[in-house]
C-alpha positions as CSV (number, residue, x, y, z in Angstrom):
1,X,-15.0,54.1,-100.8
2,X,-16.2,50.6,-100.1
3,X,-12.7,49.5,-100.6
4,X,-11.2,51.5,-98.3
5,X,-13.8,50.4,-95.8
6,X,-12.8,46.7,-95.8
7,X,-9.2,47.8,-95.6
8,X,-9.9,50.0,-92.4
9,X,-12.2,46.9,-90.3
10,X,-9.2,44.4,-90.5
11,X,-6.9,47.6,-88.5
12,X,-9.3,47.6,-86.2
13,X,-9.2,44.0,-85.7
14,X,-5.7,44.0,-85.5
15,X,-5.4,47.2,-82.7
16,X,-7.8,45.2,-80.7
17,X,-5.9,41.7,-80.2
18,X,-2.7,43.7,-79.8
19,X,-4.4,45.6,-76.7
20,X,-5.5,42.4,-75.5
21,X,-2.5,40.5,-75.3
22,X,-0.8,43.2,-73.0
23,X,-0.6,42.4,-69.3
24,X,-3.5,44.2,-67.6
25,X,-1.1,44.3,-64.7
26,X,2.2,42.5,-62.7
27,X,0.9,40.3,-59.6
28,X,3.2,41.2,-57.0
29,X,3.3,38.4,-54.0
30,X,4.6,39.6,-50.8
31,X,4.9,37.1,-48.3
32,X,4.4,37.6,-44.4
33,X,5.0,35.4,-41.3
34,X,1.1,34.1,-41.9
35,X,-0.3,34.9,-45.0
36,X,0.4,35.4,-48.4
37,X,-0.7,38.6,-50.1
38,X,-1.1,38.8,-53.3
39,X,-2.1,42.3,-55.5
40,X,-4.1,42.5,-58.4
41,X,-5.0,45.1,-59.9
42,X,-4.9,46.8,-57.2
43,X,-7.0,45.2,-55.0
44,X,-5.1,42.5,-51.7
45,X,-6.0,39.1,-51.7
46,X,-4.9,36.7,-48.4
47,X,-4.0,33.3,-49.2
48,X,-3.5,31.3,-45.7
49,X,-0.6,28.3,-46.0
50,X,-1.8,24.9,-45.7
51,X,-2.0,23.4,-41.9
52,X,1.3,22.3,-40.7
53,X,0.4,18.4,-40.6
54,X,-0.4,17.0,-36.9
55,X,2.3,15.5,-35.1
56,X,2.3,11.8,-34.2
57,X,1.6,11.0,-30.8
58,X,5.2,9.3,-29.3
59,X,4.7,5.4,-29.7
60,X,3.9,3.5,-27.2
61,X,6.6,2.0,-24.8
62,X,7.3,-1.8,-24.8
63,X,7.6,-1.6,-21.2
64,X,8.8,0.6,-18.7
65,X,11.0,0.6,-16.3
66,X,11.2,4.4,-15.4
67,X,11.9,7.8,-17.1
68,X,14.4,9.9,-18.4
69,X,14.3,13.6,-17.2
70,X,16.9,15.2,-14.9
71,X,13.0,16.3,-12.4
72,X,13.6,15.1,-9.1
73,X,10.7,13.1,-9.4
74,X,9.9,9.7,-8.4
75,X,7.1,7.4,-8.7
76,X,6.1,5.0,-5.8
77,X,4.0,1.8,-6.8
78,X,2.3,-0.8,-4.9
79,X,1.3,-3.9,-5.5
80,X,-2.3,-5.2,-4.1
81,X,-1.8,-9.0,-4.8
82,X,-4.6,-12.0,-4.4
83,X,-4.2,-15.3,-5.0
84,X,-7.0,-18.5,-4.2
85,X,-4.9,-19.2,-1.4
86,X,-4.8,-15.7,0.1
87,X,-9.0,-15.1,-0.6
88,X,-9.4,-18.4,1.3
89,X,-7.5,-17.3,4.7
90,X,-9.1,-14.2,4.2
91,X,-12.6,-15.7,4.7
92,X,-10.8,-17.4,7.9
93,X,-9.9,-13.9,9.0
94,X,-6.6,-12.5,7.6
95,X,-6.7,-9.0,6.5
96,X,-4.7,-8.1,3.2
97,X,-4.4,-4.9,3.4
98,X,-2.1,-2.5,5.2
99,X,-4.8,-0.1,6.7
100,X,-1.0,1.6,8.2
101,X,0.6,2.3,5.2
102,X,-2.4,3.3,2.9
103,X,-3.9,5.7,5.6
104,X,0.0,7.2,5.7
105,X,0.1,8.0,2.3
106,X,-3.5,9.8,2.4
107,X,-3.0,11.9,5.4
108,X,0.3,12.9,3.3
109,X,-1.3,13.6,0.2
110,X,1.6,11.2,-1.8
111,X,1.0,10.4,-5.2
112,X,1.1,7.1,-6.4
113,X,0.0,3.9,-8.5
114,X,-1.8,1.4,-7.0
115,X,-1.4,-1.6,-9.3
116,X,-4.8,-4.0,-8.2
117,X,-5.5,-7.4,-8.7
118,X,-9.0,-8.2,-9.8
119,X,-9.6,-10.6,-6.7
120,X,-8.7,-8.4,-4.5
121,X,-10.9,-5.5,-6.0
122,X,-13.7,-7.9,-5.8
123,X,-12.8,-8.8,-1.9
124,X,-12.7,-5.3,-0.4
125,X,-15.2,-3.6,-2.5
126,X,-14.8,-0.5,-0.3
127,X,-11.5,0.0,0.2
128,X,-11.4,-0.4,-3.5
129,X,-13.4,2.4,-4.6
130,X,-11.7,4.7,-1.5
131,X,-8.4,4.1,-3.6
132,X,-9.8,4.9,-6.5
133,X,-11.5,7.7,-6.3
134,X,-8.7,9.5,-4.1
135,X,-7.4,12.0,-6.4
136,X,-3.6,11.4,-5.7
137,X,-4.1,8.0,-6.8
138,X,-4.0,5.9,-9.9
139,X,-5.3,1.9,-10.1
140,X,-3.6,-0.3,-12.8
141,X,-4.3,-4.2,-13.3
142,X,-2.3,-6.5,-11.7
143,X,-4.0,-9.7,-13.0
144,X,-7.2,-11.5,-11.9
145,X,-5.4,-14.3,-9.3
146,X,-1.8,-13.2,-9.5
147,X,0.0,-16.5,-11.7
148,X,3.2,-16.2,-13.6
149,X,3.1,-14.7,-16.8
150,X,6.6,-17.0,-17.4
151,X,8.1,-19.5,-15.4
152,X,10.0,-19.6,-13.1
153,X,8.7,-16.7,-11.2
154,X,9.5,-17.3,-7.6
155,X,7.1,-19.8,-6.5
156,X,3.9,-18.8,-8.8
157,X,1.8,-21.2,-10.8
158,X,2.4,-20.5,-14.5
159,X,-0.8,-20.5,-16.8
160,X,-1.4,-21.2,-20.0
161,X,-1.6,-18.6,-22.9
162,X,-5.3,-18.3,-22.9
163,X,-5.7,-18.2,-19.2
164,X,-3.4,-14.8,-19.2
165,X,-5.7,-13.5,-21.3
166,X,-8.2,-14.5,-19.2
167,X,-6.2,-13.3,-16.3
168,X,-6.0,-9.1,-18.0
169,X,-9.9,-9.0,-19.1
170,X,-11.2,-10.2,-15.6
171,X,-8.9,-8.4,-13.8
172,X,-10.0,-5.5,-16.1
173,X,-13.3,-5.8,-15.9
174,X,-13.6,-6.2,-12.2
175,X,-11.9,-3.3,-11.3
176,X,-14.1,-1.3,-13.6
177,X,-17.4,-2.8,-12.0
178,X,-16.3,-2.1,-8.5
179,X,-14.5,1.4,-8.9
180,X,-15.8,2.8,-12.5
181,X,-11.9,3.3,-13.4
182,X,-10.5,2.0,-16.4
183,X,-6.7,0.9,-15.6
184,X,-4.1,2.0,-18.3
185,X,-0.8,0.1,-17.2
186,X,-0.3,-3.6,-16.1
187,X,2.3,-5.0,-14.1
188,X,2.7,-8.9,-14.4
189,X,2.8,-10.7,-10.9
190,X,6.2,-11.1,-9.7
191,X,7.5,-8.9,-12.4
192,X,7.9,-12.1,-14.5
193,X,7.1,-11.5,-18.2
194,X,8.1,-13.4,-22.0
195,X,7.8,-11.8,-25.5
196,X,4.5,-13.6,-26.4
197,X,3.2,-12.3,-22.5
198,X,3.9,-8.7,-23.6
199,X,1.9,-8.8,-27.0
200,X,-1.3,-10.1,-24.9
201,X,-0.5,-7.0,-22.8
202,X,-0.4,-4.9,-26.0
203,X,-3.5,-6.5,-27.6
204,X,-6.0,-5.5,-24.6
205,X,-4.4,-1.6,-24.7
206,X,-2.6,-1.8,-21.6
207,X,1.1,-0.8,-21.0
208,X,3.5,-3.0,-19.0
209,X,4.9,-1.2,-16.0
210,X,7.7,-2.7,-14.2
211,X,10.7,-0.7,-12.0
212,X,14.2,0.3,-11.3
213,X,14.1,0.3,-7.6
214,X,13.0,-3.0,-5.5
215,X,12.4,-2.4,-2.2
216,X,11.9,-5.6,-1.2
217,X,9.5,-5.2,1.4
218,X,8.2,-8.7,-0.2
219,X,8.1,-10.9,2.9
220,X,10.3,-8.1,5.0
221,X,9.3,-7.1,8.7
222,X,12.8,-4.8,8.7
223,X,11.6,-1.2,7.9
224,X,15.1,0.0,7.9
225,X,16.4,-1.9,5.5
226,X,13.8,-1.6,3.1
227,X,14.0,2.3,3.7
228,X,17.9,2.0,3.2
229,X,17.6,-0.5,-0.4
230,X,15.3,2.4,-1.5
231,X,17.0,5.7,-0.5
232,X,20.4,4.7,-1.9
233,X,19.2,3.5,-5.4
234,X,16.3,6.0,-6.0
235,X,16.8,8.3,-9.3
236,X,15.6,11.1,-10.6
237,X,12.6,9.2,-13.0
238,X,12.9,6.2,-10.8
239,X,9.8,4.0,-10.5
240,X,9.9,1.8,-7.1
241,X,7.9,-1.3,-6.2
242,X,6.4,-1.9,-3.0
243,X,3.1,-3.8,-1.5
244,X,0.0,-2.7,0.3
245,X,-1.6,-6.2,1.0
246,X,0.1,-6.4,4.5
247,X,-0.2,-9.2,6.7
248,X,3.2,-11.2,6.6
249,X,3.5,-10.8,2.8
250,X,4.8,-7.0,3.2
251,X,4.7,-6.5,7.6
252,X,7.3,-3.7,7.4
253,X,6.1,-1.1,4.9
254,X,4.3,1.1,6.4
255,X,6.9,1.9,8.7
256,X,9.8,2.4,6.3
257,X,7.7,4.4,3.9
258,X,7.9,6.8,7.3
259,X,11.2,6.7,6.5
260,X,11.4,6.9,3.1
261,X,8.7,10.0,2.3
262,X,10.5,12.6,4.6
263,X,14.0,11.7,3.4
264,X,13.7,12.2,-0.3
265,X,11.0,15.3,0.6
266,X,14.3,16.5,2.0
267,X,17.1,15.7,-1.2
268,X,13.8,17.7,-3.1
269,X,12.1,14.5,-4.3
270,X,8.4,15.2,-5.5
271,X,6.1,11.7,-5.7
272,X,4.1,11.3,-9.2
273,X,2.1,8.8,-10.2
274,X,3.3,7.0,-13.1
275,X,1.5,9.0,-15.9
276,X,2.7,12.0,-14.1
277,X,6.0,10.8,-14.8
278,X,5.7,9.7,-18.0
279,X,4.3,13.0,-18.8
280,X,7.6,14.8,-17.9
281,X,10.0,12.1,-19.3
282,X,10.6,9.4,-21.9
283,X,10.1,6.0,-21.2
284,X,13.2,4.1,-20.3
285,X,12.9,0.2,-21.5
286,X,14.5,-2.8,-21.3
287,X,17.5,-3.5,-23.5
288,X,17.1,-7.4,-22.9
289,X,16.9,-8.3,-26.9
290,X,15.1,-12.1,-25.6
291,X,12.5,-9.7,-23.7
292,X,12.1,-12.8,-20.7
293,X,12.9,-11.6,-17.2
294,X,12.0,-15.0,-14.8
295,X,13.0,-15.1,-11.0
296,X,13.6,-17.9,-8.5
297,X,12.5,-17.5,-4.8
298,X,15.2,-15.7,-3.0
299,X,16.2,-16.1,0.7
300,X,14.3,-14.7,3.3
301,X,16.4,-12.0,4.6
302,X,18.3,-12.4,7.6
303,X,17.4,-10.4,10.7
304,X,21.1,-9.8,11.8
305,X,21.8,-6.4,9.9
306,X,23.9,-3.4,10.5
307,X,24.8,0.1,8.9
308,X,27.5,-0.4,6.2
309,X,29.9,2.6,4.7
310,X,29.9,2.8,1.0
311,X,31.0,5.3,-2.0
312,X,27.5,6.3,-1.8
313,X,27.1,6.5,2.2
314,X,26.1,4.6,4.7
315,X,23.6,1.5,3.9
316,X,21.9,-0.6,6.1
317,X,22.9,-4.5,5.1
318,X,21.1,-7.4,6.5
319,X,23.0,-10.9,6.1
């Protein structure tokens, strides 16, 4: 009897581990355009895939000269330049600013950047903050004094590495103390510029912003021909420089910009400011591997001008 006992336990034992090394059950995993369900035993478990990793932010242009998208949409800069010699004729009595133009493009509602030098920030405090609180408006820094980044740039003084430097963080910090905005772009004075120029840009967080349309209303009474330069080479994405200072650095603008405003309006033109455009294009840069543009003072154009016939229409030539 006892025998047969001892016999019968080890059965036991055996029947036991045999049970438990059947599967209780087959996980089944069923997957679905969010989740992933998975039964057990009858009872649904939802597993949730990992987040799809963030995606970089696009990097950060080495300067731009406009955009790439097929958007008839164009952006219209001005320059507000100040140099020692211009702040000392002021305090004789020249005004330098174009109370013509800038009232224009309010009444109009046009958008568009207004690249500031710190000087001039600091020598119509009002006007200043008028411009920069208007909402179709943006303000970039456009130096302290106005020197050349690089040489030869026209006739500008050139300054030293540590002065440009100098030159971004005064101009920077004096348009924040008179209008509370915090410029994002920079455009070197005279559009003059050098490799080593472009990484002090960099290093203070600001963007270099040049064009692909000169007006030249630099020094230009003739509205018509700066309204003709500007009509036949505008873009879709195109980014245009002009000036707001007035006086007889830019006399003419605020008549051709009556020109220029209603004839794109018409060819279905919309006016951005520059982060508008960037916003619905891609930079385009530079392909200049050296990374120098320079400039020598042109002529003075000529006042004899007259309509011209081209593959692209008629242009108005002066010289």
């Amino acid at each position: 009897m006892r025998r047969g006992v001892f016999l019968v336990i080890p059965a036991l034992i055996l029947v036991g581990l045999a049970a438990d090394a059947r599967p209780l059950s087959t996980a089944r995993v069923v997957p679905s355009a969010s989740t992933l369900a998975v039964e057990v035993h009858s009872a649904t478990y939802f597993v949730r895939p990992p987040p799809a990793p963030a995606a970089s932010p696009p990097p950060v242009p080495r300067v731009v000269l406009a955009a790439r998208t097929s958007e008839p949409l164009v952006a219209l800069t001005f320059d507000l330049d100040m140099t020692p010699q211009m702040s000392a004729l002021a305090r004789a009595g020249a005004r330098w600013f174009n109370t013509d133009a800038i009232g224009y493009l309010r009444a109009n509602k046009i958008h568009a950047t207004l690249f500031m030098t710190g000087m001039w920030a600091e020598l119509y405090p009002a006007i200043a903050r008028q411009l920069a609180t208007d909402p179709d408006f943006e303000i970039g820094n456009h130096s302290y004094s106005h020197p050349a980044f690089h040489a030869p740039c026209y006739q500008l003084g050139w300054v030293s590495r540590a002065s440009q430097v100098q030159q971004i963080s005064f101009a920077q910090q004096a348009i924040q103390r008179v209008t509370g905005v915090t410029p994002r772009y920079f455009r070197f004075p005279g559009g003059c510029y050098d490799p080593l120029a472009l990484d002090l840009v960099h290093a203070s967080g600001l963007i270099p912003v040049q064009w692909n349309v000169n007006s030249i209303d630099a020094f230009n009474p003739n509205s018509r021909q700066i309204a003709s330069v500007v009509l036949s080479e505008v873009r879709p994405g195109s980014i245009v420089i002009m000036h707001l200072q007035g006086g007889a650095n830019a006399p003419g603008t605020g008549a051709a910009l009556r020109l220029i405003v209603p004839a794109l309006q018409r060819k279905g033109y919309r006016f951005v400011t520059v982060t508008e455009l960037l916003a619905a294009g891609t930079a385009i840069q530079p392909t200049n591997p050296r990374e120098v543009v320079e400039s020598y003072q042109p002529r003075p154009p000529s006042p004899r001008c007259q309509w011209v016939h081209t593959k692209r229409g008629p242009v108005y030539v002066c010289g």
